[in-house]
N, C-alpha and C positions, 0 to 999 in steps of 0.2 A: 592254725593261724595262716599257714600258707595260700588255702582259698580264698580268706582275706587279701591277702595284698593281692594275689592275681588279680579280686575285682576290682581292687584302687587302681591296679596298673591298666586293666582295661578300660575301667571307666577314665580315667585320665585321657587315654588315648583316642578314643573315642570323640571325647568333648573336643581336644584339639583337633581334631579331623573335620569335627561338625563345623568349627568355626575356621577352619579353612577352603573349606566347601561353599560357607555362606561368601566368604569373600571372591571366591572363583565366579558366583552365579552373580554376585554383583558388577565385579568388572565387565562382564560379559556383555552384557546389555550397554554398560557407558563405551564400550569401545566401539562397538556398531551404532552409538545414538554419533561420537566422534568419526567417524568415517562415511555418515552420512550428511554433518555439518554440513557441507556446501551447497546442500541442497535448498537449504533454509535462504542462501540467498541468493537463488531467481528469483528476482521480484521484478515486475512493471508497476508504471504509477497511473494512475486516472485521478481524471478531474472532474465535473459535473455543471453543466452551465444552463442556465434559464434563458432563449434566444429568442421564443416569441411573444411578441408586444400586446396582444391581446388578449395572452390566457391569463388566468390568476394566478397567484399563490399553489409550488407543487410542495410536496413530500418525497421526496428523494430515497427508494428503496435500492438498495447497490446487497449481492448476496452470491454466492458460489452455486453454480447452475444447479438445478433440482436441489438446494437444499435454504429453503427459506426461512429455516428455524430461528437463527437469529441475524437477524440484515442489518448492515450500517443503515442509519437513516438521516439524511439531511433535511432538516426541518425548515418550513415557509420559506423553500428558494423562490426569489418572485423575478421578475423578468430584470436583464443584464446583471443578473449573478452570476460568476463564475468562484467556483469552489478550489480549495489548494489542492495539489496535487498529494493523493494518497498511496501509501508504496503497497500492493498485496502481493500475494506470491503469484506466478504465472497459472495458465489457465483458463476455463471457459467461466464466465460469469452472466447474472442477467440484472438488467436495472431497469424498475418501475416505480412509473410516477404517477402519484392520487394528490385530488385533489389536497388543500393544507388542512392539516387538521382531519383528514377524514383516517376514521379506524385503519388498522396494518391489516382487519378482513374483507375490506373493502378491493370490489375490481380496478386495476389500474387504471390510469386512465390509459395509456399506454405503456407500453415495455418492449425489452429488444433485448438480447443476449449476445455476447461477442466474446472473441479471445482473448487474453494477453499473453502476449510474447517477454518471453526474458528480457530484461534492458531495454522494452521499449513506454512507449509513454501515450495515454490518449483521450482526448474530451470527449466526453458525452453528452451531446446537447440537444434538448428539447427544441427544435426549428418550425418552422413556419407559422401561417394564421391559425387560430383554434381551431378553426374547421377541416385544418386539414394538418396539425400539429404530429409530427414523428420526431423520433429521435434519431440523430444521427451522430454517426461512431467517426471523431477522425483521427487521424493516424497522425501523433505530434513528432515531430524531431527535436532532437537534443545536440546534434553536432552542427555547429556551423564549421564553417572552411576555413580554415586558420587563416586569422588577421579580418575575417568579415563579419558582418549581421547579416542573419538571417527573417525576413522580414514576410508573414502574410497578412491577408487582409481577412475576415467575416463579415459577409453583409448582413444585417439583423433590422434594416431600417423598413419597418412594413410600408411609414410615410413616404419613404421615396422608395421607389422600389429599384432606381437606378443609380447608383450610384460610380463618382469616378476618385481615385485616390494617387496621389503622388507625391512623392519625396523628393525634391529639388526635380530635377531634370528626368529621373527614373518612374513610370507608371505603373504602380502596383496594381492596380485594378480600372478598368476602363469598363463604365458602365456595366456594375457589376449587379446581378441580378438579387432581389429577397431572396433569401436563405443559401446564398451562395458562398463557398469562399474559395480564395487563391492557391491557386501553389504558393513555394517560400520564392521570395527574392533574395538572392545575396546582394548586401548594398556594402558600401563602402561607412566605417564606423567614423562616427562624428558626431557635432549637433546643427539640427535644421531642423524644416517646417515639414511638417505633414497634410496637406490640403486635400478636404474633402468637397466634392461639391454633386447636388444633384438638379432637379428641374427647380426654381423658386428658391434652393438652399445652398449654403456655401460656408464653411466654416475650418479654419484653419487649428495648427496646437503645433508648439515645437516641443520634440523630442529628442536624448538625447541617446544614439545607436554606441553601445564599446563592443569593443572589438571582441568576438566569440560568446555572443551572445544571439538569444532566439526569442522574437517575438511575436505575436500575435493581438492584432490591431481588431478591433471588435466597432463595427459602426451599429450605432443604438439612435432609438427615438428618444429625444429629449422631450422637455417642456415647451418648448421652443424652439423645434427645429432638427437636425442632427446634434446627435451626443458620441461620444468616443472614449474608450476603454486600450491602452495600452498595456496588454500581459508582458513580464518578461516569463515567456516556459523557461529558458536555462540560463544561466549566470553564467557558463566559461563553459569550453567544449569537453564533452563527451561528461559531462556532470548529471548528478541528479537534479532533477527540475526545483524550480520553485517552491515555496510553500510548503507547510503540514504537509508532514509525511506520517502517517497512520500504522501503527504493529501491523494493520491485516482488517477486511471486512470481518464483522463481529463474528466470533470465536474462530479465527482463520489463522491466530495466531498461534506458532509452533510453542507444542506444549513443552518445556524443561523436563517432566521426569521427577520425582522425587528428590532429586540430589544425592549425595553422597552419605549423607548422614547417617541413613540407615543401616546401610551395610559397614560402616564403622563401627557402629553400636553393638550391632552380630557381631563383628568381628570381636569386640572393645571383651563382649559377653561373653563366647568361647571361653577367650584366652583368659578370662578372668576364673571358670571353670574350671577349664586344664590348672590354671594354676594351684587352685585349690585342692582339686583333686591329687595334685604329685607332691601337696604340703600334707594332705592327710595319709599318701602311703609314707613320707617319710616318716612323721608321725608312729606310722606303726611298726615301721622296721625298728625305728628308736625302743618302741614299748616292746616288740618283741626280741629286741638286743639285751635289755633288760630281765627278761624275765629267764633266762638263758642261764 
């Protein structure tokens, strides 16, 4: 009888081991996914804007440099679209635009690739006439100067191609070229008039500037003339911008892990083992107390 109970006693001990071991190889892993948490949030945000007047209808490919397996895509941006801003992790990325509608095997029509910096913010926008359309990457700010707005202009108007822009007494742009834009201005926060005017055109809009906020003033072709788009990029200083914010260009989002579950279960299953195990040597001490 006694090499019996040795094997209860060893199998018992055993099983508790095995399921202390699953629980060591499981913490292992959550503790380095936990010390690497912070990483998860560098993020920059980009936005995506249709600026020239003549092209058609694009497709919007946004994807993590060399790896174009699975791409956000914004579907039929057509001219003065501007897209919300989307949060991905930092990084090199590239984005290419097909016509709307044309296959994701189709050649871009163009494409450009650029970085993003931690905490920073940037448009990407399709500029100039068809003939000579590129994209151009600009670098948004998110902090105005406590107590101001922060004010730029884009010129987009192919019909005028000079355009002049001013806020009360302050000129934000003074005949400003097609596909051009400003640096920021910092104005003083209030509400007034914004007046645009070019050769033949002239057209005004009151807006209203609060204090710690950032915008981007977009001059577009109308029906009839000039048209205008007031962005606000950020709501109050050192905030994240505007708009939809996005997990992550498609599949960019950090994966969880399995969770915890599993290695509970190991654990749950050992010790339910072990248990059994040191009920069946008692068991036999008992039968062999008996037989005594």
């Amino acid at each position: 009888m006694r090499p019996f109970l040795r094997f209860f006693r060893l199998s018992a001990l055993l099983t508790l081991l095995g399921g202390s071991l699953a629980f060591l190889a499981a913490v292992a892993p959550a503790a380095s996914a936990s010390t690497s948490a912070p990483a998860a949030t560098q993020v920059g945000w980009v936005r995506c804007a249709h600026l020239s007047p003549n092209t058609p209808a694009v497709d919007v490919y946004m994807y993590p440099f060399g790896n174009d397996s699975n791409p956000t895509v914004l579907k039929h941006v057509s001219y003065g679209n501007v897209s919300d801003y989307m949060a991905i992790a930092a990084g090199q990325y590239t984005v290419a635009m097909r016509q709307a509608g044309a296959p994701a095997s189709t050649a871009p029509v163009l494409s450009t690739s650029f970085w993003v910096s931690a905490g920073d913010s940037y448009t990407v926008a399709g500029v100039g006439p068809e003939s000579g359309l590129k994209l151009q990457v600009l670098k948004d700010d998110l902090t105005a100067p406590a107590g101001k707005t922060l004010v730029r202009v884009i010129q987009a108007s192919l019909k005028n191609h000079l355009v002049t822009v001013s806020y009360g007494s302050d000129v934000l742009a003074n005949e400003l070229a097609f596909g051009s834009v400003t640096t920021y201005s910092a104005l003083s926060p209030g509400t007034g008039t914004v007046k645009f005017s070019a050769s033949g055109a002239a057209i005004s809009m009151p807006v209203t500037l609060a204090a710690d906020t950032v915008h981007t003033i977009v001059v577009l072709d109308g029906s009839s003339g000039l048209k205008v788009d007031d962005l606000t990029d950020a709501a109050g200083s050192k905030t994240m911008p505007m708009g939809g914010a996005a997990t992550g260009f498609g599949g960019m989002a950090r994966s969880t892990g399995p969770g915890s579950a599993p290695w509970l279960m190991t654990l749950a299953g050992g010790s339910l083992l072990a248990l059994l195990g040191f009920a069946g040597l008692r068991r036999s001490r008992v039968r062999a107390g008996a037989h005594q």
